[in-house]
Biopython code that builds the backbone (N, CA, C, O; Angstrom):
import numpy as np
from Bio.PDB.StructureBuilder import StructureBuilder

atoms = [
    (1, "UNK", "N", (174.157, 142.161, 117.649)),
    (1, "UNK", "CA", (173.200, 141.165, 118.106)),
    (1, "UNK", "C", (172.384, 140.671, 116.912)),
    (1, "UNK", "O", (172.038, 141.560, 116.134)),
    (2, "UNK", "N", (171.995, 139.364, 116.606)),
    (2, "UNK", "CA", (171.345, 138.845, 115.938)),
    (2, "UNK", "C", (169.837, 139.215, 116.096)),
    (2, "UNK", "O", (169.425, 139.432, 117.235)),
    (3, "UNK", "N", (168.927, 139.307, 114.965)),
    (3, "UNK", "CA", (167.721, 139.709, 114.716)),
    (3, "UNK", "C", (167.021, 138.552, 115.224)),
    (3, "UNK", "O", (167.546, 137.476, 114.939)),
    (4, "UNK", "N", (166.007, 138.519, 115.878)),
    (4, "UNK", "CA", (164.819, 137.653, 115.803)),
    (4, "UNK", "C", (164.537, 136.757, 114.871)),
    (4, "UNK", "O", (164.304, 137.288, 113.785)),
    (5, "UNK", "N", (164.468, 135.599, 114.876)),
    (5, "UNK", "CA", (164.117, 135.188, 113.844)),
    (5, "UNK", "C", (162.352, 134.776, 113.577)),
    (5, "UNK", "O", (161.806, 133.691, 113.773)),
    (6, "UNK", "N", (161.694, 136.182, 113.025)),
    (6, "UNK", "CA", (160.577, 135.860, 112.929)),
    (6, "UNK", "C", (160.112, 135.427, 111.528)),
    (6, "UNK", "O", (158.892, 135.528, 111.655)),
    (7, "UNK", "N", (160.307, 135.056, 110.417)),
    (7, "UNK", "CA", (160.310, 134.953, 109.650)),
    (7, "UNK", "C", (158.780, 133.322, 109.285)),
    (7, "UNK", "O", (158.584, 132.473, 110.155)),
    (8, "UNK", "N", (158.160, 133.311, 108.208)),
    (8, "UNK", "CA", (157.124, 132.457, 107.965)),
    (8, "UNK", "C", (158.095, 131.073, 108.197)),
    (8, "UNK", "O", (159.187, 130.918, 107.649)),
    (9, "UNK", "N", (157.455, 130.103, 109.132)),
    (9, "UNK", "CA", (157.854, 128.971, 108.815)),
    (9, "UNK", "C", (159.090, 128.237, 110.140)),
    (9, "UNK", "O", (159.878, 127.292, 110.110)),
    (10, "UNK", "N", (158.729, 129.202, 111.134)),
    (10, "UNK", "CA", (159.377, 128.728, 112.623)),
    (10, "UNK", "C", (159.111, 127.236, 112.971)),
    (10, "UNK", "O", (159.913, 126.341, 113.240)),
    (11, "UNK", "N", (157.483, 127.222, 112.872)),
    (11, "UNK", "CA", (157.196, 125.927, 112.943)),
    (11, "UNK", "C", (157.860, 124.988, 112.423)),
    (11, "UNK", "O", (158.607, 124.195, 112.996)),
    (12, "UNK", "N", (157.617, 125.053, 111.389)),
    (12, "UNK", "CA", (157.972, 124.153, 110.074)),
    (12, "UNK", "C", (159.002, 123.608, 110.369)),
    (12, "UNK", "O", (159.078, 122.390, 110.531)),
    (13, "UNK", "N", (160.474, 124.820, 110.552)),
    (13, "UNK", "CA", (161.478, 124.270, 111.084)),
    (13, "UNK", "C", (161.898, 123.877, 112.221)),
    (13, "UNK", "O", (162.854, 123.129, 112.429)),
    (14, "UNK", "N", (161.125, 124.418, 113.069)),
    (14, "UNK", "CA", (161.271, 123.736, 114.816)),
    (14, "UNK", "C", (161.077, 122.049, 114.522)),
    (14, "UNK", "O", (161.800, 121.192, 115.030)),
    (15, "UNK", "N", (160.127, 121.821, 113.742)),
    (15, "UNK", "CA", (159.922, 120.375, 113.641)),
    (15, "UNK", "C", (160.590, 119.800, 113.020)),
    (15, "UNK", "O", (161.071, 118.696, 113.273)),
    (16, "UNK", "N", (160.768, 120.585, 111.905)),
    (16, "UNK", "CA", (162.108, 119.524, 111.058)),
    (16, "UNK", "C", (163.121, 119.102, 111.826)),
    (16, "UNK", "O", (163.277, 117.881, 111.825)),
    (17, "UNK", "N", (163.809, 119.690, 112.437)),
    (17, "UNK", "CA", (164.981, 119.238, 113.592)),
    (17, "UNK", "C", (164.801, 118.983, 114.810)),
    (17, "UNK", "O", (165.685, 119.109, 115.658)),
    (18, "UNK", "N", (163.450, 118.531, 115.075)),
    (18, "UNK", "CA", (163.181, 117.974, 116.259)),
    (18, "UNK", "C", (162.876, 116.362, 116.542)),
    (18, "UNK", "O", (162.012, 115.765, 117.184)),
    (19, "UNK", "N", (164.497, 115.791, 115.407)),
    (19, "UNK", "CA", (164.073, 114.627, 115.327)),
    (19, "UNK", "C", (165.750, 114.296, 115.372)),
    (19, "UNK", "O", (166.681, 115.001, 114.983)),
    (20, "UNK", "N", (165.762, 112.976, 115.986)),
    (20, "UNK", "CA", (167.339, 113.048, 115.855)),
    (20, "UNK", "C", (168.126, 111.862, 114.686)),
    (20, "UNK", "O", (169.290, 111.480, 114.569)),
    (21, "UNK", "N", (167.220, 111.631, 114.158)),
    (21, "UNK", "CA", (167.487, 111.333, 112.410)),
    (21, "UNK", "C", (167.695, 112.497, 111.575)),
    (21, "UNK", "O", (168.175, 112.364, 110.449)),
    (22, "UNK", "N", (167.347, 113.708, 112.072)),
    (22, "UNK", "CA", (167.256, 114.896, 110.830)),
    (22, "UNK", "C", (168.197, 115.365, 111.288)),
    (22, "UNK", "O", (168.938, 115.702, 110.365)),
    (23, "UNK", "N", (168.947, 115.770, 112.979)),
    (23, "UNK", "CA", (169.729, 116.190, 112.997)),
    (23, "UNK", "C", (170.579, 115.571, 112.782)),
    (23, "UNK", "O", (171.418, 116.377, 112.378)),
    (24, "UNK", "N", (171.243, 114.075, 112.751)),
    (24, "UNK", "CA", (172.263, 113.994, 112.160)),
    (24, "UNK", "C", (172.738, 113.861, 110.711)),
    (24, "UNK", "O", (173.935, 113.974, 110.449)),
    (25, "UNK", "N", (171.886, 113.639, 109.830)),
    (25, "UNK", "CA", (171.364, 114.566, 108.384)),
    (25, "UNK", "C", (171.943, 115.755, 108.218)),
    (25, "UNK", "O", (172.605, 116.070, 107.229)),
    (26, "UNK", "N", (171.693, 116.521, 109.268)),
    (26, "UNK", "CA", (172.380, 118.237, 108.733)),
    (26, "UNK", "C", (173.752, 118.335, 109.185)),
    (26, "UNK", "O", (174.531, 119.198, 108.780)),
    (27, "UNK", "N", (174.083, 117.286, 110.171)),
    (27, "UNK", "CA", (175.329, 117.075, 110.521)),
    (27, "UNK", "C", (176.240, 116.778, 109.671)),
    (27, "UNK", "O", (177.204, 117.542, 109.613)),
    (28, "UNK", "N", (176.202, 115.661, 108.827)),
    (28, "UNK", "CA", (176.656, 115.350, 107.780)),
    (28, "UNK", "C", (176.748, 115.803, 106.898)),
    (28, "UNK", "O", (177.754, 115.659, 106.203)),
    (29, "UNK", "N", (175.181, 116.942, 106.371)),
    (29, "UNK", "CA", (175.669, 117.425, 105.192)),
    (29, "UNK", "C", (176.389, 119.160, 105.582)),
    (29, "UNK", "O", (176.881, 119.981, 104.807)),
    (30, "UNK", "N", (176.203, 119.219, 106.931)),
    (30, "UNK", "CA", (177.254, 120.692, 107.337)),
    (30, "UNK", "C", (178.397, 120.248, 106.931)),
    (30, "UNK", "O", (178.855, 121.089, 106.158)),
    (31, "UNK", "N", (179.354, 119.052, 107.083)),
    (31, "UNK", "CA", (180.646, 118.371, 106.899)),
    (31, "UNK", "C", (180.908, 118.943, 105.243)),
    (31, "UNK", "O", (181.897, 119.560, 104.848)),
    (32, "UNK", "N", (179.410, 118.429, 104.242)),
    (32, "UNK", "CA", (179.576, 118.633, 102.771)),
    (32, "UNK", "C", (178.093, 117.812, 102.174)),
    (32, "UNK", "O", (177.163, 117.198, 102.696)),
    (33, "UNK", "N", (178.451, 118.163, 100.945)),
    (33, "UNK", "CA", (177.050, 117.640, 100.131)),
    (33, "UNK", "C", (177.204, 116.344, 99.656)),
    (33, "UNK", "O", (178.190, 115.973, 99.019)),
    (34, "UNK", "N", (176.241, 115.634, 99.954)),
    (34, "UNK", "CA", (176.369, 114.048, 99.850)),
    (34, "UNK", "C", (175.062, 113.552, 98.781)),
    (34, "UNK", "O", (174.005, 114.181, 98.749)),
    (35, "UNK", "N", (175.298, 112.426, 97.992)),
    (35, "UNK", "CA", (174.532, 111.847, 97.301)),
    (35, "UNK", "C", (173.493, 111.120, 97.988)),
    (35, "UNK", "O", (173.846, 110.947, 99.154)),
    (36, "UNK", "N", (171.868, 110.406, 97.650)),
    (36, "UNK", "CA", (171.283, 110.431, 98.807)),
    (36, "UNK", "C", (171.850, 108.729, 99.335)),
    (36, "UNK", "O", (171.974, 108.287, 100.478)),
    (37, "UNK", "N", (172.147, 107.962, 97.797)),
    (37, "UNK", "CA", (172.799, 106.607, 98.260)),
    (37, "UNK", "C", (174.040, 106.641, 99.338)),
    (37, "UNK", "O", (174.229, 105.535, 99.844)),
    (38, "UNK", "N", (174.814, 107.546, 99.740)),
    (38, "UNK", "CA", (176.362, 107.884, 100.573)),
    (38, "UNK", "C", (175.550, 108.360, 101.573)),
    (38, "UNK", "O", (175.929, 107.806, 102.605)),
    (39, "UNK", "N", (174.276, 109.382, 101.901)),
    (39, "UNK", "CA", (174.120, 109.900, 103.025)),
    (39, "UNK", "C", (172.984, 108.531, 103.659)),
    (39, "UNK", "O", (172.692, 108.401, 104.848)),
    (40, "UNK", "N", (172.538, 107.722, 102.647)),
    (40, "UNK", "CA", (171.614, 106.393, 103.585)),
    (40, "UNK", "C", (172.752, 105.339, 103.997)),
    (40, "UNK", "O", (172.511, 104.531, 104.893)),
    (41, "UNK", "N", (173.775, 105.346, 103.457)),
    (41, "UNK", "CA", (175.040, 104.225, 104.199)),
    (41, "UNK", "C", (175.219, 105.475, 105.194)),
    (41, "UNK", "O", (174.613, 105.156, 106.217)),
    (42, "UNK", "N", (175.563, 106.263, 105.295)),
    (42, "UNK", "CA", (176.084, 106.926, 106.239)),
    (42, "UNK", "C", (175.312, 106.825, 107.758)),
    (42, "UNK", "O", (175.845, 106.588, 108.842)),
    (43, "UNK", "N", (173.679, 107.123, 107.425)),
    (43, "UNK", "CA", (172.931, 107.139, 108.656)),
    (43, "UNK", "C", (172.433, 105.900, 108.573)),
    (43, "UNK", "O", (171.274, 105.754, 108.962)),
    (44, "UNK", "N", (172.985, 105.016, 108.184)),
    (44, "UNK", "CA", (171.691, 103.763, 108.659)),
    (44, "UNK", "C", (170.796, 103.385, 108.498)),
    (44, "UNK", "O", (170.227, 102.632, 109.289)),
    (45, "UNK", "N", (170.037, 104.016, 106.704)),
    (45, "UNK", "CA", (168.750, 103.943, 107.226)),
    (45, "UNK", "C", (168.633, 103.733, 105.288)),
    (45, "UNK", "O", (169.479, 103.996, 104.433)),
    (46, "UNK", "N", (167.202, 103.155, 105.143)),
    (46, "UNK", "CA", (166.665, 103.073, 103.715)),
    (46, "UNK", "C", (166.762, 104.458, 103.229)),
    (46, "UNK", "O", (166.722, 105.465, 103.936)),
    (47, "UNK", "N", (166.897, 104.408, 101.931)),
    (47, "UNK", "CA", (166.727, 105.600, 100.778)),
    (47, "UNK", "C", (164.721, 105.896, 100.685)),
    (47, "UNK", "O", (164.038, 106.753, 100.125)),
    (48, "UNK", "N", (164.514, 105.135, 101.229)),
    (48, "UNK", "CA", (162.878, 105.436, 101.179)),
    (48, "UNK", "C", (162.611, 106.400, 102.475)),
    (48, "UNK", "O", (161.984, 107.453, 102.587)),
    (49, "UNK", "N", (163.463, 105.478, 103.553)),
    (49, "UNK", "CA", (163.361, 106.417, 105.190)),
    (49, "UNK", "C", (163.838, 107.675, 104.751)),
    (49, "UNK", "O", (163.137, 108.684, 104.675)),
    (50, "UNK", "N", (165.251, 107.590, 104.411)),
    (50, "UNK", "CA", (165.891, 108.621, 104.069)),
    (50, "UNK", "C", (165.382, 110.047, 103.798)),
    (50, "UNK", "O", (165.624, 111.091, 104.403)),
    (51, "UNK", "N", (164.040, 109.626, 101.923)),
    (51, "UNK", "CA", (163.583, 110.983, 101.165)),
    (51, "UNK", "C", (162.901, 111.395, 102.492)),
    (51, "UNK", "O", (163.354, 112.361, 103.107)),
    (52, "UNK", "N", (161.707, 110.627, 103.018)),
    (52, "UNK", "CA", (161.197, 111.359, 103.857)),
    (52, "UNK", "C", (161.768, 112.280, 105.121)),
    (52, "UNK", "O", (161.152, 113.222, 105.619)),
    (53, "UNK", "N", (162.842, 111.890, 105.458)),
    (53, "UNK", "CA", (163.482, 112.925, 106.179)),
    (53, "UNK", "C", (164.304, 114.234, 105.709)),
    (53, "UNK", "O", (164.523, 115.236, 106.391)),
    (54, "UNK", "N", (164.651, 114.017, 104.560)),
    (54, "UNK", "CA", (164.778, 115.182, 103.478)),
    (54, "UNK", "C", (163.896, 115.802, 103.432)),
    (54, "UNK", "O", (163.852, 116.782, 104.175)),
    (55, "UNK", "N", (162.677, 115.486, 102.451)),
    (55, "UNK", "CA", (161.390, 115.773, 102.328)),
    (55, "UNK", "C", (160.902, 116.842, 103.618)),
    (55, "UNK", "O", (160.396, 117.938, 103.379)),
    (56, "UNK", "N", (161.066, 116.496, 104.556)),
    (56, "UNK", "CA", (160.606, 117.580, 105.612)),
    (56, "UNK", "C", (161.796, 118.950, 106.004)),
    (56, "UNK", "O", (161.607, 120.044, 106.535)),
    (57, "UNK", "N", (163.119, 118.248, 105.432)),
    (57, "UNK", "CA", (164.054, 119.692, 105.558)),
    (57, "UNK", "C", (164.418, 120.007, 104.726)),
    (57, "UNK", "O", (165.515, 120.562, 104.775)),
    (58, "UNK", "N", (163.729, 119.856, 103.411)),
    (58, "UNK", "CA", (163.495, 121.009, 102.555)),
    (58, "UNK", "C", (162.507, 121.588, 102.788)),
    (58, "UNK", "O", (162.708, 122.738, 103.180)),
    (59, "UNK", "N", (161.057, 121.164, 102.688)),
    (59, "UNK", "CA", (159.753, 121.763, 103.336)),
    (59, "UNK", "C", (160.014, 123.311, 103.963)),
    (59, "UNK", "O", (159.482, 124.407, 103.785)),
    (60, "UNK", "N", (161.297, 122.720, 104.922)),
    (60, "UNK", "CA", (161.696, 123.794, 105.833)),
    (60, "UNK", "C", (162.683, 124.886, 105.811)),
    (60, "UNK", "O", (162.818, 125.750, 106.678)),
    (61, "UNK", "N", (163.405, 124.742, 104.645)),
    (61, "UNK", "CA", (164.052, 125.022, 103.466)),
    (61, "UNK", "C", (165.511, 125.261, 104.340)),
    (61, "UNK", "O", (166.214, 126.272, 104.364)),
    (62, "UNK", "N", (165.657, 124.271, 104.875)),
    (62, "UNK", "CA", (167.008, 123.992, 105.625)),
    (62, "UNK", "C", (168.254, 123.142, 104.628)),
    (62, "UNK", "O", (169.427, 123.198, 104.996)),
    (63, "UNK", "N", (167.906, 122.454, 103.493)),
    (63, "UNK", "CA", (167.986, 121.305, 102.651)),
    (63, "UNK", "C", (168.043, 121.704, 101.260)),
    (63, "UNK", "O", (166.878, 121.962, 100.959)),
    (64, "UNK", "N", (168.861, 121.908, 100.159)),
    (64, "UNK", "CA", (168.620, 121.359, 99.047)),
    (64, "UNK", "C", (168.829, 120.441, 98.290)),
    (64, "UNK", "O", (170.047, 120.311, 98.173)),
    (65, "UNK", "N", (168.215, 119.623, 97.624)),
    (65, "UNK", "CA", (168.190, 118.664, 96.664)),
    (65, "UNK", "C", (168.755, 119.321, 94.996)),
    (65, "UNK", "O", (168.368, 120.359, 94.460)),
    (66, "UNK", "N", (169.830, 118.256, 94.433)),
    (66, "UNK", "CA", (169.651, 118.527, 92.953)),
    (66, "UNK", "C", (170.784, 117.418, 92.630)),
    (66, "UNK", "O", (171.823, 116.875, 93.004)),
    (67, "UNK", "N", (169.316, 117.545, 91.191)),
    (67, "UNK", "CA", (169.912, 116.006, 90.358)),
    (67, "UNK", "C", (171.055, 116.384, 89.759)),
    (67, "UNK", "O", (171.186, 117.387, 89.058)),
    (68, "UNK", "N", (171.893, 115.585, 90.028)),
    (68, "UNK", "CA", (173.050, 115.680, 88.519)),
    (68, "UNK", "C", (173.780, 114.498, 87.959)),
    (68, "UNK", "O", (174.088, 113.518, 88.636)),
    (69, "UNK", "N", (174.085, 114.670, 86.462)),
    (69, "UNK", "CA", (174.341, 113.506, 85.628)),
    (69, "UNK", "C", (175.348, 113.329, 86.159)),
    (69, "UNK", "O", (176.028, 114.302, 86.485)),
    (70, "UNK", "N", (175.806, 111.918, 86.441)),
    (70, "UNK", "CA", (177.149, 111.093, 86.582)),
    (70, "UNK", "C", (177.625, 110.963, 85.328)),
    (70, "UNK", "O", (176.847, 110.749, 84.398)),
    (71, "UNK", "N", (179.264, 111.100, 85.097)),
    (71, "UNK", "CA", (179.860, 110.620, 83.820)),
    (71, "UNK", "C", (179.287, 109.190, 83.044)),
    (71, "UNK", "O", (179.838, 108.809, 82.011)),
    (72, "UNK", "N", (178.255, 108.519, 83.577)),
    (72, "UNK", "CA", (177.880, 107.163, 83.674)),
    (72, "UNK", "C", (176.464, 107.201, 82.916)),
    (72, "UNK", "O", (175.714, 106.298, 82.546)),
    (73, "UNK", "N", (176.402, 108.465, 82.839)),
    (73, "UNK", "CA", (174.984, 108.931, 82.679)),
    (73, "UNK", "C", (173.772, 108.676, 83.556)),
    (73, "UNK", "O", (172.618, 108.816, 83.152)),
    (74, "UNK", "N", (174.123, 108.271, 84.852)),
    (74, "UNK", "CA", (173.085, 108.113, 86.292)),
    (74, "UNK", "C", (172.841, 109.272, 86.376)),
    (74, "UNK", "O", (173.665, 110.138, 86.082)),
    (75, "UNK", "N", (171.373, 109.574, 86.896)),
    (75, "UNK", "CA", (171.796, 110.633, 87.629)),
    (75, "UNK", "C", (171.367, 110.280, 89.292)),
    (75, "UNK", "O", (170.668, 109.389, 89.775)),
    (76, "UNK", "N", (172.012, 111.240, 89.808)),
    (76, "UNK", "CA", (172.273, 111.547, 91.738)),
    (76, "UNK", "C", (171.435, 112.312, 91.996)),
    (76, "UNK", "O", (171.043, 112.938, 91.011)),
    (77, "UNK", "N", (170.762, 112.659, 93.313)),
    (77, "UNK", "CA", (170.783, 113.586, 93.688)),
    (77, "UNK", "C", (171.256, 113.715, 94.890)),
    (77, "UNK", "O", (171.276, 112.839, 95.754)),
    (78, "UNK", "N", (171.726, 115.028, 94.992)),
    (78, "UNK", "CA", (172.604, 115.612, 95.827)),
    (78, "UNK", "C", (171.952, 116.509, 96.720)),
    (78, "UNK", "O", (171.111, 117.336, 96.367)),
    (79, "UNK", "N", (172.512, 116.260, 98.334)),
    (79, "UNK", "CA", (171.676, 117.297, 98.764)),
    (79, "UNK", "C", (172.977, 118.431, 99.812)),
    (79, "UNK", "O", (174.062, 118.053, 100.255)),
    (80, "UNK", "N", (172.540, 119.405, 99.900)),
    (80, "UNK", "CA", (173.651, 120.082, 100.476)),
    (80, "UNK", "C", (172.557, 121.088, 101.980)),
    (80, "UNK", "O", (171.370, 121.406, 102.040)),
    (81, "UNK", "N", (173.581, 121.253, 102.820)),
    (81, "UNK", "CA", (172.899, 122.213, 104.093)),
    (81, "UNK", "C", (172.481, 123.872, 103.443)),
    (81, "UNK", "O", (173.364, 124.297, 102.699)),
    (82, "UNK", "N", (171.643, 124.535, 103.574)),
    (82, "UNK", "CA", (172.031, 126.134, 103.139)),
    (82, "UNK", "C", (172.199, 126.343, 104.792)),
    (82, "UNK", "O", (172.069, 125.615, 105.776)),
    (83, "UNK", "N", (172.482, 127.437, 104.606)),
    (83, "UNK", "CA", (172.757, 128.166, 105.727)),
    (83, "UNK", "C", (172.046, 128.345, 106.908)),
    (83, "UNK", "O", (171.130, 128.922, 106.321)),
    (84, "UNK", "N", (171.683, 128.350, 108.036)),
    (84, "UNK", "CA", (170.381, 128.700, 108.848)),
    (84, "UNK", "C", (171.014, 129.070, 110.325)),
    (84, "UNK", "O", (171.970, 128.526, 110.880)),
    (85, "UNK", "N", (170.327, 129.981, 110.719)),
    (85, "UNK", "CA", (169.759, 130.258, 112.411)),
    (85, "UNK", "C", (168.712, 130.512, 112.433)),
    (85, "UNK", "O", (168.051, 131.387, 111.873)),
    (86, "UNK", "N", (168.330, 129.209, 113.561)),
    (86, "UNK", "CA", (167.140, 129.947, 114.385)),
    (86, "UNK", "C", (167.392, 130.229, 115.810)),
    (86, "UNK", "O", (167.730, 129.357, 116.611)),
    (87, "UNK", "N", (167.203, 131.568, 116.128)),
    (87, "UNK", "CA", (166.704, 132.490, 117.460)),
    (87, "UNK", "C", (165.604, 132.273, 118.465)),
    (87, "UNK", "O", (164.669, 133.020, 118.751)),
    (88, "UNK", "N", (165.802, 131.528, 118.761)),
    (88, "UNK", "CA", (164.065, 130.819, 120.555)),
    (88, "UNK", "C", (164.410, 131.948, 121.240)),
    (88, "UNK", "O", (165.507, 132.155, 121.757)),
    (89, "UNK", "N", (163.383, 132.739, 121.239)),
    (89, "UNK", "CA", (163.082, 133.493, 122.757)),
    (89, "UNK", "C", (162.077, 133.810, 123.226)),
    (89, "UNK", "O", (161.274, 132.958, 122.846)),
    (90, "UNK", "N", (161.415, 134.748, 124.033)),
    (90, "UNK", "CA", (160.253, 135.269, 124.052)),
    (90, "UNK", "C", (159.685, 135.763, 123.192)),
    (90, "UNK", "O", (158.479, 135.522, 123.140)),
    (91, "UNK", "N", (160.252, 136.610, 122.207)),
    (91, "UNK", "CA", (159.882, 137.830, 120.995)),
    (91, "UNK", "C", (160.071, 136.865, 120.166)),
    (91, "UNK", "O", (158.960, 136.900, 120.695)),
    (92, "UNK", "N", (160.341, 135.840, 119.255)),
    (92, "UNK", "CA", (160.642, 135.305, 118.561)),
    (92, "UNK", "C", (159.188, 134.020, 118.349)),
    (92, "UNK", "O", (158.409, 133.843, 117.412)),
    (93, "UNK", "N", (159.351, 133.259, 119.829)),
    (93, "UNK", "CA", (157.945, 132.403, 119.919)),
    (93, "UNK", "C", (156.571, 133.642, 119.779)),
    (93, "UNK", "O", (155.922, 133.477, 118.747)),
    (94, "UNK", "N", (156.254, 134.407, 120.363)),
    (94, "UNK", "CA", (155.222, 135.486, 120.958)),
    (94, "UNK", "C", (155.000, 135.903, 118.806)),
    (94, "UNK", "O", (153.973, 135.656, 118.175)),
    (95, "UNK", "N", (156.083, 136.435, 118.305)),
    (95, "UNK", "CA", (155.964, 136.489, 117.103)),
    (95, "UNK", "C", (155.349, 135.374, 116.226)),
    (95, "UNK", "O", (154.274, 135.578, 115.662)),
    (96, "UNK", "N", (156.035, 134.149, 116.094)),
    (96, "UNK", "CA", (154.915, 132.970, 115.853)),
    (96, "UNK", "C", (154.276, 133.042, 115.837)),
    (96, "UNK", "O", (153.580, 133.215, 114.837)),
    (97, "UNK", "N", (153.825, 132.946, 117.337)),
    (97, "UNK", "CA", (152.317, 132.774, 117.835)),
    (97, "UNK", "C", (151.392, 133.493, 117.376)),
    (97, "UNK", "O", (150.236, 133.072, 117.316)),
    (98, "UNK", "N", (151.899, 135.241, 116.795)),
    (98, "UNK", "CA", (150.810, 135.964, 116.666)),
    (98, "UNK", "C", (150.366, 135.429, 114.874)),
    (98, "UNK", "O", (149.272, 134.987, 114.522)),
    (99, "UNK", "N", (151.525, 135.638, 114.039)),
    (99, "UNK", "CA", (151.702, 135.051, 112.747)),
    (99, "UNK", "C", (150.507, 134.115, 112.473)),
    (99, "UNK", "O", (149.534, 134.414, 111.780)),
    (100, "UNK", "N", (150.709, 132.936, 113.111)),
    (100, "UNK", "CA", (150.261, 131.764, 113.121)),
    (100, "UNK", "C", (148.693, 131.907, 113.270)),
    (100, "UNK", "O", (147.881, 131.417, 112.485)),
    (101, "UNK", "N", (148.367, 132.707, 114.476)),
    (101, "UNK", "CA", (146.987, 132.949, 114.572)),
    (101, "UNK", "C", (146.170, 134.460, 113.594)),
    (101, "UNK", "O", (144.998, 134.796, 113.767)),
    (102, "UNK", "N", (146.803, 134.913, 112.955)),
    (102, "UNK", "CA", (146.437, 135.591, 112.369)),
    (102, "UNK", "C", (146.313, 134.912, 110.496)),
    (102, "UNK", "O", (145.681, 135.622, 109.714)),
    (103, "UNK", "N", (146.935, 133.595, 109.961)),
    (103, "UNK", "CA", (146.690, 132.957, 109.225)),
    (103, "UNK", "C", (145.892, 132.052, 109.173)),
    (103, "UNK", "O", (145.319, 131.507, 108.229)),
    (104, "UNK", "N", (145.867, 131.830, 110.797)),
    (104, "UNK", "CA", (144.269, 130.875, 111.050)),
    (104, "UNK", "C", (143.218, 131.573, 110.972)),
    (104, "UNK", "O", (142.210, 130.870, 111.032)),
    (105, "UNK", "N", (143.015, 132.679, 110.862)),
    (105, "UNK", "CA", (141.696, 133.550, 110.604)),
    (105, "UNK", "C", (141.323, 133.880, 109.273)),
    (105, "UNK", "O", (140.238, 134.355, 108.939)),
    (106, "UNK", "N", (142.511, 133.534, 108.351)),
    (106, "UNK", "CA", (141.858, 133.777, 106.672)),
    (106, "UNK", "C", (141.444, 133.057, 106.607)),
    (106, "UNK", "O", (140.824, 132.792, 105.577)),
]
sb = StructureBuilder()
sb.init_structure("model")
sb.init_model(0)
sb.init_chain("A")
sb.init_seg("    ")
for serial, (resi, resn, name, xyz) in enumerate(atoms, 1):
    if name == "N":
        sb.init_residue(resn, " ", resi, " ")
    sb.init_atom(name, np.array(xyz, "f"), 0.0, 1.0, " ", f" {name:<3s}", serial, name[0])
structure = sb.get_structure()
């Protein structure tokens, strides 16, 4: 059985993928790692819309970004999926919750 996932940052990522621009973002880059000009033709959307939806799934550290030189000497950046589960349950939210309110008190 899989562990709980209580770990810092439930939030963070509950929200990152609670958008359905971001999920099809991780969709694409689950397929493979895409440049961010190939993944904004891909979804439809500006390279400006785009960072910001990156921008929040890395935050969430669902996402990495990295530049690299083109034979052209451009450089790209590239972003690829890492790995992730998250676990919703009782013990898992209840964990949050306590987390969360115990960082609101420092």
């Amino acid at each position: 059985m899989t562990e709980p996932d209580t770990a810092p940052g439930l939030t963070t990522r509950l929200a990152a993928i609670a958008s359905p621009q971001r999920m099809r973002i991780i969709a694409l880059l689950a397929e493979e790692r895409l440049h961010v000009s190939e993944l904004a033709r891909r979804v439809g959307m500006s390279r400006a819309l785009l960072y910001m939806h990156l921008a929040k799934l890395e935050e969430a550290g669902l996402v990495t970004g990295t530049l690299e030189l083109a034979e052209d000497g451009k450089a790209h950046k590239y972003y690829s999926l890492n790995p992730f589960e998250i676990l919703i349950n009782t013990e898992t939210l209840a964990a949050e919750a306590a987390r969360e309110h115990t960082e609101g008190e420092s």
